[in-house]
C-alpha positions in Angstrom: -47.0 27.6 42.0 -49.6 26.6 39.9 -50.4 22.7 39.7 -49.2 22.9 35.8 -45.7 23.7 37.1 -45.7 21.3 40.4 -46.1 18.5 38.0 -43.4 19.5 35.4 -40.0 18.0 35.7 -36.9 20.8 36.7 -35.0 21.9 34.3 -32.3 20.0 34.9 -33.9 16.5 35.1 -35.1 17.1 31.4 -31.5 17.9 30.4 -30.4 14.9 32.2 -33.0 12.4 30.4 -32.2 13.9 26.9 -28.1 13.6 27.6 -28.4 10.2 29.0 -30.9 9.2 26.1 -28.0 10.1 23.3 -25.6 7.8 22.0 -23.2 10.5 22.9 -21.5 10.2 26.3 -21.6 13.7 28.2 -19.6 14.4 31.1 -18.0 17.1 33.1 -14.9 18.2 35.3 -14.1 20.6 37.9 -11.0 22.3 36.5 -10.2 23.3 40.5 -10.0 19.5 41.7 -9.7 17.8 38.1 -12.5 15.4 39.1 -15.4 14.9 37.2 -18.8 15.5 38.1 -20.5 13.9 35.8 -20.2 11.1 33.2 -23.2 9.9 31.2 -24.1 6.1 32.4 -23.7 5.1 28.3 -19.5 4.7 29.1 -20.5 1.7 30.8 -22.0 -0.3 27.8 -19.3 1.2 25.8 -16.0 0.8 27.7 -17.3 -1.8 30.5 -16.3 1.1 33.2 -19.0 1.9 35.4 -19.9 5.7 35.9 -19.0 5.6 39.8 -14.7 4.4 38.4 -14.5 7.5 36.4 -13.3 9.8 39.5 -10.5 11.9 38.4 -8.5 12.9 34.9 -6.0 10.0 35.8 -9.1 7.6 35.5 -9.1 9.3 31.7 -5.4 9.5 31.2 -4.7 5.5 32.5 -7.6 4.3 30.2 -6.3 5.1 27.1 -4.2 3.5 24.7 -0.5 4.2 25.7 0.0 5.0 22.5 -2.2 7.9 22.1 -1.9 8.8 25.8 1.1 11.3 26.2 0.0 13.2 22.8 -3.9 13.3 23.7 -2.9 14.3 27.4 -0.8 16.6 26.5 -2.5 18.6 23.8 -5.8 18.5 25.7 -4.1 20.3 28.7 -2.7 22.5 26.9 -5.9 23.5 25.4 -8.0 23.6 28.7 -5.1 25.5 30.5 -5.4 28.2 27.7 -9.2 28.2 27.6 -9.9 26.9 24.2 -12.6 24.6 22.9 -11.0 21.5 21.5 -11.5 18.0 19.8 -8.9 15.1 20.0 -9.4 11.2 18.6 -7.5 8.4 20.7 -8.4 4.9 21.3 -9.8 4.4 24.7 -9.0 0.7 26.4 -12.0 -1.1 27.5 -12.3 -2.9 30.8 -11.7 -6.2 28.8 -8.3 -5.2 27.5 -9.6 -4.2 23.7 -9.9 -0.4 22.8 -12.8 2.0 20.9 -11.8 4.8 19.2 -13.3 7.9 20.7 -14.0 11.8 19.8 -14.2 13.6 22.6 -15.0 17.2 22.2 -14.8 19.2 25.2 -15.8 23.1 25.9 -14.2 25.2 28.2 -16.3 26.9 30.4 -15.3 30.7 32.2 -16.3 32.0 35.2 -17.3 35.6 35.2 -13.4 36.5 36.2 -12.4 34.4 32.4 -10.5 32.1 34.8 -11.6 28.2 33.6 -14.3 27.1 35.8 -14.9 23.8 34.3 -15.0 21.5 31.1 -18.0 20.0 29.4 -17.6 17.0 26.9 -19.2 14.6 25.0 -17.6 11.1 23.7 -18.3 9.6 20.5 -17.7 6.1 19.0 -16.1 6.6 16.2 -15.0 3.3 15.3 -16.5 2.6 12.1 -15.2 5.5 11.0 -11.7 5.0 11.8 -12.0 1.8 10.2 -13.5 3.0 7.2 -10.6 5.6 7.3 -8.0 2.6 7.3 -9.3 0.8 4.5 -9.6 3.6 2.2 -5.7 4.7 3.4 -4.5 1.0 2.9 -6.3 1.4 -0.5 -4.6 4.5 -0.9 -0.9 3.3 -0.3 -2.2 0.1 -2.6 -2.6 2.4 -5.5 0.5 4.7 -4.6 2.7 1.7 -5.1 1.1 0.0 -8.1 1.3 3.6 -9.7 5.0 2.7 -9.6 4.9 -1.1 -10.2 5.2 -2.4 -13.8 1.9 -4.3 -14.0 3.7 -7.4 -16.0 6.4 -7.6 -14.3 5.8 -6.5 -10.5 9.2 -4.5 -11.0 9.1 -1.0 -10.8 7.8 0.9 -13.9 9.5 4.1 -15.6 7.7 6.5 -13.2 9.9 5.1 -10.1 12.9 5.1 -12.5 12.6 9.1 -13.4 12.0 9.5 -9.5 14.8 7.4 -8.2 17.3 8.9 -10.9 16.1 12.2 -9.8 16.8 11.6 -6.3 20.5 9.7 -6.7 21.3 12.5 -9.4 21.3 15.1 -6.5 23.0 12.9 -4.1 26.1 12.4 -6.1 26.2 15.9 -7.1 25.9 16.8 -3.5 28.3 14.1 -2.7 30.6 13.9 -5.3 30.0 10.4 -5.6 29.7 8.8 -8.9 26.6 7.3 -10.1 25.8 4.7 -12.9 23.0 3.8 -15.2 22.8 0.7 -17.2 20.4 0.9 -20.3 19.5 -2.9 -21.2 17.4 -4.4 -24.2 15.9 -7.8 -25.3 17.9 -8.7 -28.5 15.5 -9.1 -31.8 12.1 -9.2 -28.9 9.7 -8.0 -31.9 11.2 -11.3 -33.2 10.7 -13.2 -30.7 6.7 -12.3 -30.0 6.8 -13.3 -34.0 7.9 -16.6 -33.3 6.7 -17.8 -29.7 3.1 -15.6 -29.8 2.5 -12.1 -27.1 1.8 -14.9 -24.5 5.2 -16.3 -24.4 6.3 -13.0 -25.2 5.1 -11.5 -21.4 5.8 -14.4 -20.0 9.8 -14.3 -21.4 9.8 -10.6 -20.1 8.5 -11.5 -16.5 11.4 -14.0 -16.6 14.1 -12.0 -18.3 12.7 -9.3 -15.1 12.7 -11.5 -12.6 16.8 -12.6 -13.7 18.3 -8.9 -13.9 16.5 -8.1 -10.9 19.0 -9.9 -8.9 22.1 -7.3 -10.4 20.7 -5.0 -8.2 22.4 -6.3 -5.2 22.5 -3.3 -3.0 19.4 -2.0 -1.3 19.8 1.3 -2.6 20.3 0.0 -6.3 17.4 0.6 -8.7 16.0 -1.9 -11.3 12.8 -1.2 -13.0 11.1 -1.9 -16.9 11.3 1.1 -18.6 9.8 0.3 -22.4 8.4 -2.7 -24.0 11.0 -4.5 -23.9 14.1 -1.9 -22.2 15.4 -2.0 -18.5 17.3 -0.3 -16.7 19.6 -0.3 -13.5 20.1 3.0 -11.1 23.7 1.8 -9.4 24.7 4.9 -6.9 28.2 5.3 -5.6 29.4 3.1 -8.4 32.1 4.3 -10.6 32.5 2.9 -14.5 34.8 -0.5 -13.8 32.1 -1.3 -11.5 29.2 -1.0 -13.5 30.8 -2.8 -16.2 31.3 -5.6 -13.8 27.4 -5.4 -12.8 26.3 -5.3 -17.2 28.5 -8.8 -17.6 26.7 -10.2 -14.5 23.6 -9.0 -16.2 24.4 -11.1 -19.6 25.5 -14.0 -17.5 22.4 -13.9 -15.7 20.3 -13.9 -18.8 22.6 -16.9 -20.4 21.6 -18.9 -17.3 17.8 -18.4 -17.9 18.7 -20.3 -21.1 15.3 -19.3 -23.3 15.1 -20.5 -26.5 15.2 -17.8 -29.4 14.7 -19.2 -33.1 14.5 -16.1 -34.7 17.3 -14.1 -33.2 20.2 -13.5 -35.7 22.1 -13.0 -32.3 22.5 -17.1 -31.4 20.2 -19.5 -30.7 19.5 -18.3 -27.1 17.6 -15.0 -26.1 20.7 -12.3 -25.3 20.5 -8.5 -24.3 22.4 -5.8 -25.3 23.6 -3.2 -22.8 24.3 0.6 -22.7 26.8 1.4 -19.4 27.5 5.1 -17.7 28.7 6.7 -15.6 29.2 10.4 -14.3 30.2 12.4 -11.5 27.3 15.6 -11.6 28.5 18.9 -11.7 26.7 21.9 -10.8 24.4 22.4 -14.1 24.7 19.3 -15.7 21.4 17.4 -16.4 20.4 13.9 -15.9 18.4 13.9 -19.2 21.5 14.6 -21.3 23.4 12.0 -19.0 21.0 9.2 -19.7 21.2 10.5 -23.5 24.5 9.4 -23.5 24.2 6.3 -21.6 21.2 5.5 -24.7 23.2 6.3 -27.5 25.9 3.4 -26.1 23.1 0.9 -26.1 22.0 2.2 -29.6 25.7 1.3 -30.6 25.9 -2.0 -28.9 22.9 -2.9 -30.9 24.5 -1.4 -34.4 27.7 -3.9 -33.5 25.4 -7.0 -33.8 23.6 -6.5 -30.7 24.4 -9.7 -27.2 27.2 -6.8 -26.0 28.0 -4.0 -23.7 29.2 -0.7 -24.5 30.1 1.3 -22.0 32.1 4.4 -20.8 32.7 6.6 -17.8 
């Protein structure tokens, strides 16, 4: 040996100092025994478990999140048992009681039979970047739900009426159940924006909102602002005498709210005229046409001097 290679570090010393150097945390596991064999010293300043704890695959399983554990366990098993190279994310529990979300990606190693000898793995932090991956879902689901919010009135907008109408349309075709639709319109609004300024104006329609919100009584009823000045109520399971009884609760409610209107011809009050249907779907029929229908009754109730209901099964 010459003295150039008596003075060099082995091989594996050099491997050592450049895995133990890394952020990443490498380790190993005997597939035979499921012990490990090797965990970098860096789990210590990460998780607060010292290198000398982390004895078998139950040290691994036990510190993570119960949450995570029976999927991560499970799938990673699975995985080893068939000899495949695999990545999972879980939160692992620190020795504090908190958790760090982890990478671990793991490589199967063969013997020269293909029977698994071993697995090798490294551990990554990837904390930031789950929380970075939160935020941008919670932003996500923000935007999803103001996409179908009315942005004046915080009641849904006519994008989650055509869905919900879509949906209950199918059910009571499927069902046989009958389904109702109220049309509703400020009386003489254009009017009324003339007389009090656009100001008043949003803030009448926020509070005219916020009053025939509280028709929809049932959890699966739908209310949302559909025009300028138009609403409309998605009653399922509701037959015609019904959703007669919910359009007069919807003019009383308004009466109650007791806003002045100058300039309506309709009385001194603001009132709202109301278009009611209701159908039973048949195989072919289309809820366009239906809430046609349902339109042309409001159109009338507003050619009959408008503050009235028209409705019809």
């Amino acid at each position: 040996m010459t003295q150039a290679s008596a003075e060099s570090p082995t091989d594996s010393t050099v491997y050592k100092t450049l895995l133990e150097s890394t952020k990443a945390i490498p380790w190993q596991i005997d597939w035979k025994t499921l012990r490990f064999t090797y965990i970098g010293p860096q789990i210590e300043a990460l998780l607060g478990w010292s290198p000398a704890s982390w004895e078998t695959v139950e040290d691994w399983a036990a510190r993570m999140h119960l949450d995570d554990r029976e999927r991560v366990v499970n799938f990673c098993v699975a995985q080893s048992q068939a000899g495949t190279d695999h990545e999972a994310d879980y939160r692992a529990l620190t020795k504090d009681g908190a958790h760090v979300w982890i990478r671990d990606v793991v490589h199967v190693v063969r013997n020269d039979a293909g029977e698994v000898e071993s697995l090798i793995g490294f551990m990554f932090d990837i904390s930031e970047r789950k929380q970075t991956e939160q935020k941008v879902l919670a932003l996500q689901k923000e935007l999803e739900s103001l996409s179908f919010k009315d942005g004046l009135t915080g009641v849904s907008n006519r994008r989650m009426f055509d869905a919900i109408l879509e949906a209950e349309w199918d059910e009571a075709r499927r069902t046989g159940q009958p389904l109702s639709v109220i049309l509703i319109d400020i009386d003489y609004f254009k009017q009324y924006n003339d007389c009090y300024g656009h100001i008043q104006g949003d803030a009448c329609l926020r509070q005219v909102a916020q009053a025939l919100a509280a028709a929809a009584a049932r959890e699966r009823d739908g209310f949302a602002r559909i025009g300028g000045e138009e609403f409309a109520l998605i009653l399922p399971a509701t037959d015609a005498a019904a959703a007669m009884n919910v359009a007069e609760r919807c003019t009383s409610l308004v009466f109650k709210e007791q806003i002045p209107h100058a300039a309506s011809a309709a009385g001194a009050l603001l009132t709202i005229s109301l278009g009611v249907g209701s159908a039973v779907p048949a195989h072919g029929d289309a809820a366009i046409d239906f809430i046609a229908e349902v339109d042309q009754r409001l159109y009338q109730a507003k050619q009959r001097g408008r503050n009235c209901i028209v409705g019809g099964a």
